[in-house]
Every structure is written in C-alpha cells, then in structure tokens.
C-alpha positions in Angstrom: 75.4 135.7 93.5 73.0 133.1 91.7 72.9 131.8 88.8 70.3 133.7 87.2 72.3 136.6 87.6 75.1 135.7 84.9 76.1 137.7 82.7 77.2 135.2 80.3 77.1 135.8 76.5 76.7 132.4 74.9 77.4 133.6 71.9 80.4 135.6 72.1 81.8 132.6 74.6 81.2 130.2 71.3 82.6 132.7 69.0 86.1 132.8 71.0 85.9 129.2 71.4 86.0 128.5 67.4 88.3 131.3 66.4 90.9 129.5 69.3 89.8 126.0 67.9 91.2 127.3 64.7 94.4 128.6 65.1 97.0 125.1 65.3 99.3 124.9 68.2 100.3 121.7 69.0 102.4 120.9 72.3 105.8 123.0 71.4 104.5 125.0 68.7 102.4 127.3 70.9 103.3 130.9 69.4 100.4 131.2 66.9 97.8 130.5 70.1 99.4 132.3 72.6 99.4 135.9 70.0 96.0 134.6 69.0 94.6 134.4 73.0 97.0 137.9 73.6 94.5 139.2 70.7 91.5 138.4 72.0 92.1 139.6 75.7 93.3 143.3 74.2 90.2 142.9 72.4 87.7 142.2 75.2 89.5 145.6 77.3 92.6 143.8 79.1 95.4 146.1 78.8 98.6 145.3 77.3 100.5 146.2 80.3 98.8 143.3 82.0 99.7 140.4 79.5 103.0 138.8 79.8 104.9 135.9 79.0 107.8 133.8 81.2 110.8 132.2 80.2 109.7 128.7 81.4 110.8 127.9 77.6 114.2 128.4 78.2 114.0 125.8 81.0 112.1 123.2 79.5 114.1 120.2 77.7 112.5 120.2 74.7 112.3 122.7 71.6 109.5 125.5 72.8 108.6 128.7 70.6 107.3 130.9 73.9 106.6 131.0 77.7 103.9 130.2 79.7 101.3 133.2 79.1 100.4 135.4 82.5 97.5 138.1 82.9 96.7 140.0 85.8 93.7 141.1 86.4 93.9 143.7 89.7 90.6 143.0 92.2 88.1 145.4 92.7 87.2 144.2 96.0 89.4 142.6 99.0 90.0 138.7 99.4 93.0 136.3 98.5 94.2 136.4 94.7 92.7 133.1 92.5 94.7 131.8 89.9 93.1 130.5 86.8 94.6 128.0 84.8 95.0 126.1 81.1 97.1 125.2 78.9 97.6 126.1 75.2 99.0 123.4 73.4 97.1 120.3 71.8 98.8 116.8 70.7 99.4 116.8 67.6 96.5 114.8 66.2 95.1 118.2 66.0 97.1 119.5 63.2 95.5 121.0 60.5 91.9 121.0 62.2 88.8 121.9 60.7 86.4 122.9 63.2 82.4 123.5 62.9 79.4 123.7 64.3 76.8 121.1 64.1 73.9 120.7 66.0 75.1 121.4 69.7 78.3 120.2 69.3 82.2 121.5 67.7 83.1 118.5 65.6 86.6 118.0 63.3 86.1 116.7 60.0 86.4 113.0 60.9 90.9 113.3 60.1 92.0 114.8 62.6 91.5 115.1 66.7 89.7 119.1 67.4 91.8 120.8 70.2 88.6 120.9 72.8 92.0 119.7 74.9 92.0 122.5 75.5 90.6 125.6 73.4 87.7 124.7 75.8 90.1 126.2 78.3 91.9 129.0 76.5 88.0 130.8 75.7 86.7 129.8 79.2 89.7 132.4 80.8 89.3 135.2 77.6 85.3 134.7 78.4 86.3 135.6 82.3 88.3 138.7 81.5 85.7 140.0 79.2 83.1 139.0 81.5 84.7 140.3 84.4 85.3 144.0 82.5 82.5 144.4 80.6 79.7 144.4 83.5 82.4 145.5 86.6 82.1 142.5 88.8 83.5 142.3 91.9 86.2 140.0 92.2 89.1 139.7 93.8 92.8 140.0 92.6 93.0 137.2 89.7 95.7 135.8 87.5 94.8 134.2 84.7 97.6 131.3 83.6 97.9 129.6 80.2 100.3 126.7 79.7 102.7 125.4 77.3 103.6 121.7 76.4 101.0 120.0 79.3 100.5 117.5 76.7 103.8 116.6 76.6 104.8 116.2 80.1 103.3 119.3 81.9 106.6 121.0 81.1 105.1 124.4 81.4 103.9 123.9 84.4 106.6 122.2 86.1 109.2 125.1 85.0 107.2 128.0 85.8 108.5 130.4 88.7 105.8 130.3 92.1 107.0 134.1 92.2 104.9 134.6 88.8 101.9 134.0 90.5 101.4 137.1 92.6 100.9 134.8 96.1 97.8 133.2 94.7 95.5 131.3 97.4 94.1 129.0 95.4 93.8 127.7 91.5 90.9 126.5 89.3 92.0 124.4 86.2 90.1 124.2 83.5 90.5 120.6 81.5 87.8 118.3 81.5 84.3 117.5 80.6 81.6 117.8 82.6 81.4 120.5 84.7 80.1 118.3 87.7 82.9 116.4 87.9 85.8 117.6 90.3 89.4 116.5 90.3 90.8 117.1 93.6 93.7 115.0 92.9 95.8 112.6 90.5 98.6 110.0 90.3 102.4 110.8 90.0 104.3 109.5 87.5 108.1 107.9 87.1 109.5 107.5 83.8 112.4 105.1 83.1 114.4 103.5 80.5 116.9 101.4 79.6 119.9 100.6 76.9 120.9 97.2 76.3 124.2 96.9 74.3 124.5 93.1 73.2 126.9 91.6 71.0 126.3 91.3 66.7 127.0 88.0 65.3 125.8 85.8 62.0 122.5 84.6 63.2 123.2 81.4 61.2 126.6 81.0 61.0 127.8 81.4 64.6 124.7 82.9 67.1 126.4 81.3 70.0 128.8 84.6 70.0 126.6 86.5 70.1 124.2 88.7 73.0 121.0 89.1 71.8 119.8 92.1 73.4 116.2 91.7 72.2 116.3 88.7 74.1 117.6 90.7 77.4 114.4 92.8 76.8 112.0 89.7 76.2 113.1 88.3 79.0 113.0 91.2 81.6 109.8 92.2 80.6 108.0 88.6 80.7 109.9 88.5 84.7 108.4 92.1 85.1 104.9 90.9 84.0 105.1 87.6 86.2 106.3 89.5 89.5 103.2 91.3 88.9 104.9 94.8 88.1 103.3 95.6 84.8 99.7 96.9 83.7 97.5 97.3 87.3 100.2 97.1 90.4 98.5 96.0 93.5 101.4 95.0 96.9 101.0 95.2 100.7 98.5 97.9 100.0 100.2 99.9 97.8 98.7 100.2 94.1 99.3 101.9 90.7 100.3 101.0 86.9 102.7 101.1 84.6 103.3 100.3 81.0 106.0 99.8 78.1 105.5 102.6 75.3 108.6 102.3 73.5 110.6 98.9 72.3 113.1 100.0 69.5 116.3 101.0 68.5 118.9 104.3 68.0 117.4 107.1 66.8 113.9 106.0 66.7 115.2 103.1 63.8 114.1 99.4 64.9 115.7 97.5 67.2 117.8 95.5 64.9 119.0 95.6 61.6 118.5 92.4 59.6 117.0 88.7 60.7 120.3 87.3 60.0 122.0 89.5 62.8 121.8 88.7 66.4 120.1 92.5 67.6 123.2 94.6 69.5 120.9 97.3 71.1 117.7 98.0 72.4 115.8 100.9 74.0 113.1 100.4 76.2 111.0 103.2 77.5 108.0 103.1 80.2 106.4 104.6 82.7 105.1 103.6 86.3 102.5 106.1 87.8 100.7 106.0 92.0 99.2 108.1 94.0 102.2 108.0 96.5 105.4 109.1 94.6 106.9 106.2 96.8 105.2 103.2 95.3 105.6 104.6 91.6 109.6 104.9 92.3 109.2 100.9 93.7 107.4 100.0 90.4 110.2 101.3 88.3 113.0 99.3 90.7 110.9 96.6 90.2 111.3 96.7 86.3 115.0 97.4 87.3 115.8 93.8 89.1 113.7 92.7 86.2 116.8 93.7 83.3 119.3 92.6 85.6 117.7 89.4 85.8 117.7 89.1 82.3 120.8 90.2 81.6 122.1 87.2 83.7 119.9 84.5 81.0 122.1 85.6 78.1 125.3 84.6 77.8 127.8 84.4 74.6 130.0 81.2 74.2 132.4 82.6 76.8 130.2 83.7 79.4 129.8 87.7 78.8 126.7 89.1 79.0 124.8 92.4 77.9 125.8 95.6 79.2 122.3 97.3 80.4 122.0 100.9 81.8 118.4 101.3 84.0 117.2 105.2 84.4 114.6 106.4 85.9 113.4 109.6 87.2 110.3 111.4 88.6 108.3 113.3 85.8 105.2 114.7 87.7 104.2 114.6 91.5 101.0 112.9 93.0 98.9 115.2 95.0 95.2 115.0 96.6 93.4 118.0 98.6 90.8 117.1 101.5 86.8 118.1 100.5 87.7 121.0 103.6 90.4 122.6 101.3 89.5 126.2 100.7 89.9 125.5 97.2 87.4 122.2 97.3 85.2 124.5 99.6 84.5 127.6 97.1 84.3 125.0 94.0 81.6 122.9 95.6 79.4 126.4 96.4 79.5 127.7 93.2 78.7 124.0 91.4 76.0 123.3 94.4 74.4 127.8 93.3 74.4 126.4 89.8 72.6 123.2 90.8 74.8 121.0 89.9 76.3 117.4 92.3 79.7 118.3 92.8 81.3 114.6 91.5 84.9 114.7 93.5 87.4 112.8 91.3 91.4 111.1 91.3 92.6 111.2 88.3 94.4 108.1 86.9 96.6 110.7 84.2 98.8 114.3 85.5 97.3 117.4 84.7 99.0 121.0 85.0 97.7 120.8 88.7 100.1 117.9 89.8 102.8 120.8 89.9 100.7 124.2 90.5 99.9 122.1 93.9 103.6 121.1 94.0 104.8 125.2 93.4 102.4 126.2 96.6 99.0 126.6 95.6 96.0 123.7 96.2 94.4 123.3 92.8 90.9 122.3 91.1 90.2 120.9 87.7 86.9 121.6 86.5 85.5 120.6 83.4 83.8 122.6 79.7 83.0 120.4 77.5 85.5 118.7 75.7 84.6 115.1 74.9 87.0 112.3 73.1 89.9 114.3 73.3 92.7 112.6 71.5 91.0 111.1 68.9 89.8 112.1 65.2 85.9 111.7 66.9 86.8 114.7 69.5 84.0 117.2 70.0 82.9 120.1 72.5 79.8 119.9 73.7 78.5 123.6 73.7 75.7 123.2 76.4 78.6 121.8 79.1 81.0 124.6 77.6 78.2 127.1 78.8 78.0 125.4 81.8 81.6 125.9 82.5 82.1 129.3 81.7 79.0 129.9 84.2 81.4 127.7 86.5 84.5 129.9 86.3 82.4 133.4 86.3 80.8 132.1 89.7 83.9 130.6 90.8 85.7 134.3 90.2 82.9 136.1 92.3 81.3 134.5 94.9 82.5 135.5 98.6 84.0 133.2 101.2 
C-alpha cells in the first residue's frame, strides 16, 4: 500500500479531534471522555458488542471514575493481532479548555494547557476504526486500547490484565509529536520518600531541646547533592537523574508551624529514574545513606536524634527494543512508504509503553501533533496530526 492510496478524510479526522479536545477529562476524571470516544466509535459503525471497559480502576491507588477502554476490531485477513494504544486523561492544566482553530494549528485560549496530550491520540484510534470500516481494508485482528491516569503515574496501564489484549504481537502508541520521531524505549523510574519526626521546642527560649527536622532534610539533601546523587547521575558507567518535588509538611500544610518553633516533621518526596531499573534503585539508596547521615548532625541537649522513615519503591519499568524488533521493523516501513526518516528515540520520561512492554507486548510511540503539552501555549499542529493518522492507517495495513 502507498501513500497515495489513503483513504484519509482530513476533515472528519479534525472534526473528531476538536469535539475530543472539548470534552474535560483530566487524569482520574476520565468518564466524560471515555462515553464521549464510546460515542464516536458507535458512530463511525463499531458495534457495541465490541466496546468494553476493564476494572483496572478498582486496582489503581487512587480515586478513578472508569476502566481502561478496549475495542476489538476482528481482522479481515490473517497475520498476528496489533494493539493500538492512548490514553484518555490530560493533567489538569487542561481544565476548562477552550479549543479552536487558527491557522493550521488547535490553540487554548492562552489560560489553560489544550489536551493535544493526548486527544491527538484518542481521534487518531476513532479515525482508524472509521477508516478501517468505511472503505473495508484489510487488516489484521486489532485492538484498539485507551488509557486512564497515564498522566499520573501510567496507572492504567500498569493495572491492566495482559489477558485483555487478545495475545497481541505487537503495539503502536500514539503520544508525541512528530511523526518521524520513534521511541523505542524510555527510562524507569523509583519513587521514594521520607518522614522526619523531630522534636518541637521554643526557638528562642530553649532550641537546644529541640530536633529540627528541617534541618535533617537540609542537611541530607546538600550530602545527596555533594555525593553527586541529585539532578544528572553519572557512576562507573551507570547514569540517570533524579529530583526533589516535594519539601513540606502533614497533609500537604508546610513543614512547620510558626518561626518561633523548632519544625517537628517533614516530608520529602522524589524520584530517581535510569534506563536500568538497577541504577535508579542505587540513586534512591543513595538519597537513603544521605538522611541517615543527617539524622546523625542533629542532636538535642541529651544526644537524641530524629526519627526518619526512607521508602522507596519502583513506579514504572525501563525498557528498550532492538531496530530488528518486529515492532521497530513494521514502524520504520510504513514511516520510510510515507517518506518520512524514521528518528529512533529514548525517552528521558515513562510513557504507557514502559508497562505494555513489561505485560508482554514490544511497543512503539509514534507521534500526531501535539506541541507544548503541559503548558497554557499547548497546540496541535494539524498537518503532523494528518501525518499521523496516515501513520497509524499504514501501520494497521501494510503486510510483513
């Protein structure tokens, strides 16, 4: 198949994209888009009996409103089933968006971020289906996969159920920009965190009894940043990054209560991320010695110290596929049959693929136009939106 042979309509693509753009659904709240995308796929001739939801929400941690969504699309022609894959939510900078058109471009209305990340996504799979059904393409078995709370911690993705996926071969992510570019693989990440309980005492009356648990953290922090364990890791080969996102208190209140009392608890919260799970595990330890080193510098008038607590626990596995992957293989013909360079990428931040690699099934990440995600400048540019949808339509129907 070449790419004059598309059967894409532009229009119709760009009219799912802004009705999606429009509905909010930021990472937990998912409901209104999932119904909203459910719509659209009914609409374009998916039958009912074909869209599904899981109960990955009952699994997750954190408050969800539904399941991952699921669509299966049988193949009208032999050859191991591809899994397609986004994911619905948006962070909620997006709230309350306002999306139009000007010029070639979706932009907000300069307040709030747009939701390209990833209603880019969301119309790319609905633009498939419709695709697919409307002019009878041959294809093989597909399942089409949209996400809850990615931007959140990939949550939906990590709790799904392998057995949901039919035995899919391989899976092509959509959630980037530029359609040349090719993420074949991306970091891990370790989350940890830590509770120092000092001791209150009159900061001017007597703050020799007290333990200053602000102090603790100051401390740990500066030896972390000296033994060369924060921002950009490099040791014996190894490399990676971390950071310090949170520095507070209980219940998301500052750490402290007044100037005139020596601070009795602090939370600290970070993360340390590698492309070898191994190294990202030593960056957190290495925080770790860091508070216990700390807690050793502050003392009260009789000797006692802090009591600190150091967690810290996986939240997303690194993973990279080989340019001979079967996966990396069909994505680089159907970029090279639209002319583009196929740019292979790591990814520095997790994407939904970090655990649809881990559940069994080598995934892609392609990109479709969404630009400054995150921010209240976010657009879509609608020529590299084309060019994905192009992307996925070839990616769905070439042959091995």
């Amino acid at each position: 198949m070449s790419s004059p042979a598309i059967p894409l309509d532009v229009a119709a693509a760009e009219d799912h994209l802004m009705r999606f753009l429009s509905v909010e659904g930021v990472t937990g709240q998912e409901a209104a888009i999932a119904a909203a995308v459910s719509d659209e796929l009914r609409k374009v001739g998916v039958p009912a009996s074909a869209i599904r939801f899981d109960e990955a929400h009952k699994r997750i941690p954190l408050p969800t409103e539904t399941g991952n969504l699921i669509v299966d699309l049988p193949g009208t022609r032999p050859g191991p089933r591809l899994l397609f894959s986004t994911h619905l939510d948006t962070v909620p900078l997006c709230a309350g968006a306002k999306p139009r058109r000007e010029g070639d471009r979706i932009v907000g209305d300069g307040t709030t971020a747009l939701g390209g990340d990833n209603r880019t996504g969301c119309a790319i799979l609905v633009v498939l289906a419709e695709t697919l059904l409307k002019h009878k393409l041959p294809h093989p078995p597909i399942t089409l996969l949209f996400t809850v709370r990615e931007e959140s911690g990939l949550h939906g993705a990590r709790e799904l159920d392998p057995a949901d996926l039919g035995g899919a071969a391989m899976c092509i992510n959509v959630d980037g920009q530029d359609p040349s570019d090719l993420i074949v693989g991306a970091v891990g990440q370790e989350n940890w965190q830590v509770e120092i309980v000092g001791k209150a005492s009159h900061a001017g009356v007597a703050p020799e009894k007290g333990i200053s648990a602000t102090l603790v953290g100051a401390i740990a922090l500066t030896d972390a940043k000296r033994e060369g364990w924060f921002g950009k890791v490099v040791k014996a080969g190894d490399r990676g990054t971390s950071n310090v996102g949170i520095f507070g208190g209980k219940n998301d209140k500052p750490a402290g209560d007044a100037t005139n009392v020596v601070t009795d608890y602090v939370f600290i919260k970070g993360e340390a991320r590698s492309p070898t799970s191994a190294f990202a595990t030593a960056i957190a330890k290495g925080y770790e010695q860091a508070f216990r080193k700390g807690r050793e510098e502050v003392k009260d008038d009789e000797g006692d110290m802090a009591k600190v607590t150091f967690t810290h626990t996986p939240s997303y596995p690194p993973f990279n596929l080989d340019e001979t992957s079967p996966v990396v293989q069909r994505a680089t013909k159907a970029m090279t049959m639209l002319g583009l360079k196929p740019n292979y990428l790591f990814s520095n931040g997790g994407l939904d693929a970090n655990w649809l690699d881990k559940h069994g099934v080598p995934t892609v990440t392609i990109g479709a136009g969404q630009a400054e995600i995150h921010t209240i400048k976010e657009y879509v540019n609608l020529p590299e939106f084309a060019t994905g949808c192009r992307l996925a339509l070839l990616l769905a129907t070439i042959e091995d």
